[in-house]
C-alpha positions in Angstrom: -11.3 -18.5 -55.6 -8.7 -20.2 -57.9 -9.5 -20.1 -61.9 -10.0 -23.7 -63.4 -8.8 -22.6 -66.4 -5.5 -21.5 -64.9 -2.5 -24.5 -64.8 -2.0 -26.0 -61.3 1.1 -28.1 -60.2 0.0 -30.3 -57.5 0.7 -33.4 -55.3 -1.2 -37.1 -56.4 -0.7 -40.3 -54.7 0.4 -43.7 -56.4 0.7 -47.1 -55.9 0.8 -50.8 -56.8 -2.2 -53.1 -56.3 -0.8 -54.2 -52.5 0.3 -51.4 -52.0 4.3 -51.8 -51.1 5.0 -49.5 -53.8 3.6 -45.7 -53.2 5.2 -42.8 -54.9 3.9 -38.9 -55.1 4.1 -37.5 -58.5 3.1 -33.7 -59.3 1.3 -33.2 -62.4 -0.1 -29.4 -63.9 -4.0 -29.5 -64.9 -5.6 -28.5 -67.0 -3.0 -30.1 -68.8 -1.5 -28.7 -72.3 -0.4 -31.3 -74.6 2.7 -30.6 -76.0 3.0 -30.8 -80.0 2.8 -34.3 -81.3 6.7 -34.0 -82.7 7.8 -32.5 -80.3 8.1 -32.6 -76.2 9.9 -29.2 -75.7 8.4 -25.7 -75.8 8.8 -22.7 -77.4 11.9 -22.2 -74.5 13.2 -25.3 -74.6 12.4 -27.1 -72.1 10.0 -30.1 -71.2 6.7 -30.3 -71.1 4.4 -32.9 -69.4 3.4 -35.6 -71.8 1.2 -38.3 -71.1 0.8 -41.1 -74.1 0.1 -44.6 -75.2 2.4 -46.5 -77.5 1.1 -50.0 -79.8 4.7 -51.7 -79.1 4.6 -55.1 -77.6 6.0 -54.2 -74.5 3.7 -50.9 -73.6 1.1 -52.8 -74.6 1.9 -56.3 -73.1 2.8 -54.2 -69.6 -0.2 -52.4 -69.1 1.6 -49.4 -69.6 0.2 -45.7 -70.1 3.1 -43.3 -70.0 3.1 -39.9 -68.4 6.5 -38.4 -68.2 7.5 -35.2 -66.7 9.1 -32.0 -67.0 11.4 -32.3 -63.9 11.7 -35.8 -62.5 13.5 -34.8 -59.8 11.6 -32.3 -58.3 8.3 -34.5 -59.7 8.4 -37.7 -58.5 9.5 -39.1 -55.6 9.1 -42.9 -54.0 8.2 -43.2 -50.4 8.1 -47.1 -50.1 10.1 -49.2 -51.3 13.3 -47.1 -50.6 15.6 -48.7 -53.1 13.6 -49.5 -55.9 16.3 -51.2 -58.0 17.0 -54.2 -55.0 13.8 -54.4 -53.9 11.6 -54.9 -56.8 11.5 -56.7 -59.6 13.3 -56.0 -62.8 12.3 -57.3 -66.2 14.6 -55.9 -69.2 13.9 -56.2 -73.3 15.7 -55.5 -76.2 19.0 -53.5 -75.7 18.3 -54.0 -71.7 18.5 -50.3 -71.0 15.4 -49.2 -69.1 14.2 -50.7 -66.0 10.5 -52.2 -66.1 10.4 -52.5 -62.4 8.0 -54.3 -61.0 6.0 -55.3 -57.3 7.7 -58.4 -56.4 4.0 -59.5 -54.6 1.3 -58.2 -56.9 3.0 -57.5 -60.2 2.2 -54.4 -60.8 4.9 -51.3 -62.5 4.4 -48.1 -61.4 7.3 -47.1 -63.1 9.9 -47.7 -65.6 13.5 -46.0 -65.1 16.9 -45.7 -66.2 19.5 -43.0 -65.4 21.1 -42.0 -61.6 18.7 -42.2 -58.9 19.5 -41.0 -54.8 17.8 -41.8 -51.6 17.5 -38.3 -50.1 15.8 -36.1 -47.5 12.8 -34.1 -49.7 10.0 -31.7 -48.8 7.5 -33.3 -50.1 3.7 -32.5 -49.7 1.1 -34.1 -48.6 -1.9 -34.2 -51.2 -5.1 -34.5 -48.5 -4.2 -32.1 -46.5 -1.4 -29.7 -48.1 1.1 -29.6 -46.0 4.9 -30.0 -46.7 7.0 -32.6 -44.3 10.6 -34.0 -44.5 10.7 -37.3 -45.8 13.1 -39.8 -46.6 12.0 -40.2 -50.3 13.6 -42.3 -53.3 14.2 -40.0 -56.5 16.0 -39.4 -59.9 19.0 -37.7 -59.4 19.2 -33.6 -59.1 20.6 -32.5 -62.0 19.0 -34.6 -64.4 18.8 -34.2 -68.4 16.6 -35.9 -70.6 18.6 -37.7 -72.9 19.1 -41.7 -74.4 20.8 -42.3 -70.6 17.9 -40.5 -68.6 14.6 -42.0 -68.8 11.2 -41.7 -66.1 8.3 -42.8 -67.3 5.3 -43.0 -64.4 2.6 -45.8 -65.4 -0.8 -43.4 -64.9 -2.9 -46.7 -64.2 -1.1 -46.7 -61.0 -2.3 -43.3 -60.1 -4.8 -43.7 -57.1 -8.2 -43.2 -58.3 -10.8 -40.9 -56.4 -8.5 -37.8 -56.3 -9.8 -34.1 -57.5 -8.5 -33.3 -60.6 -6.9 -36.4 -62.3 -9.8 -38.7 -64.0 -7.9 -40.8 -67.3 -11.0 -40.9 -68.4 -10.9 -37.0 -69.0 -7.6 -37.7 -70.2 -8.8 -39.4 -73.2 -12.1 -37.6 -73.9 -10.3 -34.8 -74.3 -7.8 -35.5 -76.5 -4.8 -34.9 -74.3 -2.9 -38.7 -74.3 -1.0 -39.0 -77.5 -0.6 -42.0 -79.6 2.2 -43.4 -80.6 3.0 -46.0 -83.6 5.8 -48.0 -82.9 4.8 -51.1 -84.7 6.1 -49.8 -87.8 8.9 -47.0 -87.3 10.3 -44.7 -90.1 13.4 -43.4 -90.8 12.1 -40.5 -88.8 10.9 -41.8 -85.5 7.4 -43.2 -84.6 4.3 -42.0 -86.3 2.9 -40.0 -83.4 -0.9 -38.0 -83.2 -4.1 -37.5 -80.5 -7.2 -38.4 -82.1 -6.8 -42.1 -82.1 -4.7 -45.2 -81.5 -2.7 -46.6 -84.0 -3.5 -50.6 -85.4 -3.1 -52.7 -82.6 -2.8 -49.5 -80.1 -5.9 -49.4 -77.2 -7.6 -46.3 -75.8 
């Protein structure tokens, strides 16, 4: 029998509301959130990090953030196959990150910029376990976090029903970080867990 307490990578389903867009994304529960300045560990590298930010885009979107270690080994899009041509892009500010969008029921999964490659991926099935070949949309293998690399998966989009991933839990327990982006310092966002900042939601 597995321990509950003991971190778990596995395999959850996603789409929009019609359900053109569906994407597999692999998320570790219980889930440890990383330090509230930082994203990195002790080694160096990512960590899983799920947040809500108050800026008027996040909150205008509808978005709640959860980006991953590894993009490229942790998400992968199995319909549309080109994302960029076949859904909807909206761009604000410096027009750097795609806020792509369904084209029939408006709804992001996911927000990207960076190289991206439509590939042959083992990718597992979440019902029954299994691993199949599948032609599969993804960021680019060899990717590095940086200002020209950015995945962030929307976690509303996350079907609901499936063992081990409530948002409810999410927030009760204090793992979603807040960020203030309404009013940035010199030294980046104001940034904690207990509560949203002014004009931030739950």
């Amino acid at each position: 029998m597995t321990d509950p307490t003991t971190p778990q990578r596995r395999p959850y389903t996603g789409s929009c509301h019609c359900g053109f867009v569906k994407y597999i994304i692999y998320l570790t529960f219980p889930h440890n959130p990383p330090p509230a300045n930082n994203r990195r560990g002790p080694d160096g590298k990512l960590l899983q990090n799920m947040y809500r930010c108050n800026c008027t885009t996040c909150q205008k979107l509808g978005l709640m953030h959860i980006r991953l270690p590894s993009p490229p080994d942790d998400f992968q899009v199995l319909s549309p196959l080109n994302p960029p041509e076949e859904l909807g892009d909206y761009q604000c500010f410096e027009k750097q990150i795609h806020w792509l969008f369904c084209k029939t029921c408006g709804v992001r999964c996911f927000s990207f910029m960076g190289e991206s490659e439509t590939v042959e991926r083992e990718v597992m099935d979440p019902q029954t376990g299994e691993t199949n070949s599948m032609t599969v949309w993804s960021p680019r293998q060899g990717w590095h976090e940086d200002m020209t690399h950015y995945l962030s998966v929307n976690g509303y989009t996350i079907d609901a029903g499936q063992e081990g991933c409530d948002l409810r839990e999410w927030t009760e327990k204090k793992w979603v970080l807040y960020l203030d982006c309404l009013r940035v310092q010199d030294t980046g966002p104001d940034r904690r867990y207990e509560r949203p900042f002014e004009g931030g939601a739950y």
